[in-house]
N, C-alpha and C positions, 0 to 999 in steps of 0.2 A: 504494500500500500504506500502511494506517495504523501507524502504528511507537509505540511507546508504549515511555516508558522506564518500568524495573522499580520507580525510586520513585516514580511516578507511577500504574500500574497496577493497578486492583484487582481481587478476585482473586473473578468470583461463581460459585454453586453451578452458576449457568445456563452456564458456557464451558465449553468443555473444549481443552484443551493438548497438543500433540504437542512434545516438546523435541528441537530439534537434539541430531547426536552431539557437538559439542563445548560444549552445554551439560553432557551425563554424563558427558562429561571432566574439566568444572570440578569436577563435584560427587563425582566418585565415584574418577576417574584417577588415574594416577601425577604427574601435575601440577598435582595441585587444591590443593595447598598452597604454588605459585607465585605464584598470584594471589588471595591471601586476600580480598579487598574483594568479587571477583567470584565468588569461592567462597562466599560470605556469603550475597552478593545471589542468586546464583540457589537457595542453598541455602534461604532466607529465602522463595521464590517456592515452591520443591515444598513445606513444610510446610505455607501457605498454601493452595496447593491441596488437599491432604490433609485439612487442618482445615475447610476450608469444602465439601468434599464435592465438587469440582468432577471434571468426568472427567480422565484423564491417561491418553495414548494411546501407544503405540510403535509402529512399522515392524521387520520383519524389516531391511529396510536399515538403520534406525537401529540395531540390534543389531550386526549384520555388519558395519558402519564401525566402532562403539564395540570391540570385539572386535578386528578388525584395527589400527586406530591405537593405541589401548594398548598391543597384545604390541609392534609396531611400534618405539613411545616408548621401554619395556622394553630391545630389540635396539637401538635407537642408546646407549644410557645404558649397555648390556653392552660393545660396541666401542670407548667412548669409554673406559670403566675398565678396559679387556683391553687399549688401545691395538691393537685390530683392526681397525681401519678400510677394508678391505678384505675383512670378514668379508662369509658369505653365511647369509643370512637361515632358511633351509631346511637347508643342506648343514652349518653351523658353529653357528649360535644354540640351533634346534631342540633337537639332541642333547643338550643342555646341563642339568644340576641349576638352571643359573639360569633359564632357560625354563620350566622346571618347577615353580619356583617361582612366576614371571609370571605362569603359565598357570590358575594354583590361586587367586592372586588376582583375575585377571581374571574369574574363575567364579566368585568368590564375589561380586564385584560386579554382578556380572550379576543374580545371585542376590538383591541389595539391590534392584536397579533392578527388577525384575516384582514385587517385593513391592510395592513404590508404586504399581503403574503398575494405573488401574483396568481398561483393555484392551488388547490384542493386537488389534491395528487390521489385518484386510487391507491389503495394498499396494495395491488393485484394479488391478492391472498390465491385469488383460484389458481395462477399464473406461477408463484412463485414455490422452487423445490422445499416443501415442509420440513419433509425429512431430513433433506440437507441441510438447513436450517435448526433443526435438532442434534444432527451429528455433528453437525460446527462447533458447537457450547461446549466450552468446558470452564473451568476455574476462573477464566478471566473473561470469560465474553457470557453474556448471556440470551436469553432468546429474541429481546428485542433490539440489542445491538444487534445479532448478527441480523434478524430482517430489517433492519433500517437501512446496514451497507447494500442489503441485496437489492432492498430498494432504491439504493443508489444507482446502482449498477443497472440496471433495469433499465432507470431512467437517467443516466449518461448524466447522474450529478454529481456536485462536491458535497461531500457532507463534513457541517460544521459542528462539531462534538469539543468536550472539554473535558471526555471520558477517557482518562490516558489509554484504560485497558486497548479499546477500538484499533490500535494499530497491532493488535494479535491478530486478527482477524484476516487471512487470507482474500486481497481484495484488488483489483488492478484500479479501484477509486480514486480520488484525489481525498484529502484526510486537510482538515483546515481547522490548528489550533491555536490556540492564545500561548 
C-alpha cells in the first residue's frame, strides 16, 4: 500500500477520497478539539478537496460507525461526570436530556459531513469478496478496515485513515495520513 503523508500529498481534481470514521471524528466529533495539529491537518485536507473539485465519497458504514462512536464518546464523558460507571448504554444514557442533547449534535454533524461529501458511495456488499474480506483480519486489521480498502479499491480511491494499523492490509490503494 502506498501511504503518503498529509504534508506531502497533493490534493488533484482527478482523485477522489473516501475518509475513514475516525478521520470525521477528528474533524467534526466530540474530540476534535483534543488533537488540534491533526484537526488542522485533516481539516486542511477536506477544504483542499473541496476547493480543487476533487470527489469525496462516504459508506453507509462510515456513517453508522461515525454515529455510533460519537453518541458512544458522549455516554463515556456522561458516566464519567455522573460518576456512573456502571451505567447502561440503552437502559440509563438513552432516556437522558443529555443524550438528547448528543443526539441533536450528532445530527447536525452529520448534517455538515453530506454537505461536503460529493457522493453517497454504494457499499457494493453484493459485489465485494466476503470471504476474502474475512480471511484478511487478523490482529491488526479488522473487518471494517479491510472492506473500507476494498472499497477503495473498487472505487479507484485514496483512503484517508488515521488508523496506523490500515497499512497491514494488502492493498495497491493510495493510504493518506497525518
Amino acid at each position: 500500500m502506498k501511504v503518503d503523508k498529509l504534508k506531502d500529498h497533493n490534493v488533484s481534481p482527478m482523485n477522489s477520497y473516501l475518509f475513514d470514521t475516525n478521520v470525521w471524528i477528528y474533524i467534526y466529533g466530540p474530540m476534535a478539539g483534543s488533537e488540534k495539529k491533526k484537526q488542522g491537518q485533516y481539516a486542511s485536507l477536506l477544504r483542499d478537496i473541496i476547493d480543487r473539485k476533487a470527489g469525496l465519497f462516504i459508506t453507509s458504514m462510515v456513517l453508522s460507525e461515525y454515529i455510533n462512536r460519537v453518541l458512544r464518546i458522549e455516554f463515556g464523558q456522561w458516566k464519567n461526570n455522573n460518576g456512573l460507571f456502571d451505567a447502561d448504554y440503552k437502559r440509563d444514557y438513552r432516556p437522558t436530556k443529555d443524550f438528547e442533547v448528543a443526539l441533536a449534535d450528532v445530527k447536525a454533524q452529520v448534517k455538515d459531513i453530506l454537505y461536503n461529501v460529493t457522493q453517497k458511495r454504494p457499499d457494493d456488499f453484493n459485489n465485494i469478496d466476503i470471504n476474502g474480506i474475512v480471511n484478511s483480519m487478523s490482529n491488526s486489521s479488522d473487518f471494517n478496515d479491510v472492506y473500507l480498502v476494498r472499497c477503495c479499491e473498487r472505487g479507484n480511491m485514496c483512503f484517508v485513515s488515521d488508523d496506523k494499523d490500515i497499512v497491514n492490509i494488502p492493498s495497491t490503494i493510495r493510504l493518506v495520513q497525518a
